[in-house]
N, C-alpha and C positions, 0 to 999 in steps of 0.2 A: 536728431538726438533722442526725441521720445520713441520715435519709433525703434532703433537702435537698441534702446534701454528694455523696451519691452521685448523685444525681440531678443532678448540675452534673460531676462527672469523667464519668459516661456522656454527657453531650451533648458535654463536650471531646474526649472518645475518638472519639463517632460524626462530628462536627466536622474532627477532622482526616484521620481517612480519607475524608469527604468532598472536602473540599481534596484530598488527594495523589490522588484518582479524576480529582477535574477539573482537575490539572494534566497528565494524559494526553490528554486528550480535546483540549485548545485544542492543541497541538502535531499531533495527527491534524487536528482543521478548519484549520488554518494550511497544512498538506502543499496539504491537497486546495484552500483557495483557490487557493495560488499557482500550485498546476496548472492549474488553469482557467483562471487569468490567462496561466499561458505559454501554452498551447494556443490560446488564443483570439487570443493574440497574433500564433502562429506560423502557424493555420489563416488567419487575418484574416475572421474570420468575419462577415458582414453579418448585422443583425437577424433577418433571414427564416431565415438557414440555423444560428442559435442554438438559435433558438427549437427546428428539429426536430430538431438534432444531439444535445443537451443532452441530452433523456430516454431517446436511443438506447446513445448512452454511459455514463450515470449504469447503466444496467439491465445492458448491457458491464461496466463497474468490478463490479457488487454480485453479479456472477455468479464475476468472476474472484476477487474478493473472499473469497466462501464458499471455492470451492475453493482457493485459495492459504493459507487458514486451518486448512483441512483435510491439509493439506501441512505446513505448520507445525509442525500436532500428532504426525503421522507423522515426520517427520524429530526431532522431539523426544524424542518415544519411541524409537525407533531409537537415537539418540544415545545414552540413558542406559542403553539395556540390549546397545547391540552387542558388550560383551566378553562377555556371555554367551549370544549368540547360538548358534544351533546352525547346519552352513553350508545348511540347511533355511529355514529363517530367515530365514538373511539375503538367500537367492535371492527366499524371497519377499516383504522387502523391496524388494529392486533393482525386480523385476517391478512389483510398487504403485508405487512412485516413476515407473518408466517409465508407467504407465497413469493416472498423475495428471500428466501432463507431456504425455500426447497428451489428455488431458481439456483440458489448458490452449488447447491447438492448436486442437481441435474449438470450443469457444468463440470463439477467435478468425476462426475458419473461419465459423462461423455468423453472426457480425454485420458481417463484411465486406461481405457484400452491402446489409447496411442501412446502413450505412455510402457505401456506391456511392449507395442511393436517396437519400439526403438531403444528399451532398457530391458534388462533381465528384469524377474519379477520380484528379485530380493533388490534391487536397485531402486525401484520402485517405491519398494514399501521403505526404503531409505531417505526417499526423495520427501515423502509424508512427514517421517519424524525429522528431518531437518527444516522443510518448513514452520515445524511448530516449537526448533529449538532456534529457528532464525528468530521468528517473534519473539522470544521469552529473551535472548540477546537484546536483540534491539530493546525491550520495554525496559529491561535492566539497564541498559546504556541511558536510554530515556531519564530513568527515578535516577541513577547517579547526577546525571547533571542536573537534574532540578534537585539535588541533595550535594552540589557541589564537591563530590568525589571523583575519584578515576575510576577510568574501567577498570573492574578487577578487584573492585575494594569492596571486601562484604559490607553489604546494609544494615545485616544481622548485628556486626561488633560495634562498641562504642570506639 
């Protein structure tokens, strides 16, 4: 019976960390749908130039990806120890910070041109401003719900 008993709290234990794992996970595949879906919208992509743009980009995101994770951890670390920085330290912080920020550049630098081979170059440059109107979406969807409003609802108005 004990053994039983405990063998049913360990599966409820491993159970609900399961769960709170994968309520992370559908909130990240939801981001990345609906970006696709703007992108696609805003590029107006025809079949043919899906098909090639799609694994140019995907391989672009998982690049920026790593390194923006690796940023994360840096600036985290930093975070928790900058009062006890020494100003040794922190210079070379700033320095890494800046060398992971022309890392970001180099990346984008690099798939530009692939980007040229498999979109027109006004598509492109369409591809740029919808990433930066994807973000400003999302961070708006963001402040609404921690502002308990719908999408759509200026911030600006009382």
């Amino acid at each position: 019976m004990k053994k039983s008993l405990s063998a049913i709290i360990i599966l409820l234990f491993a159970s609900s960390i399961f769960v709170q794992g994968q309520n992370k996970r559908p909130i990240r595949e939801n981001v990345e749908a609906m970006k696709i879906g703007f992108l696609t919208d805003k590029l107006q992509l025809s079949p043919e130039e899906a098909q090639k743009f799609w694994p140019v980009y995907n391989q672009y995101n998982e690049e920026l990806d790593k390194l923006r994770a690796s940023r994360r951890q840096h600036m985290k670390d930093a975070k928790e120890n900058m009062e006890e920085m020494t100003d040794k330290e922190a210079e070379q912080f700033v320095d890494n910070e800046l060398v992971l920020r022309q890392d970001e550049l180099d990346i984008q630098k690099k798939y530009h041109p692939k980007f040229k081979a498999v979109l027109s170059a006004k598509k492109v440059a369409k591809l740029y401003r919808a990433e930066e109107d994807f973000k400003r979406k999302l961070l708006e969807m963001i402040q609404n719900k921690q502002d308990g409003k719908r999408p759509g609802q200026d911030r600006r108005r009382p």
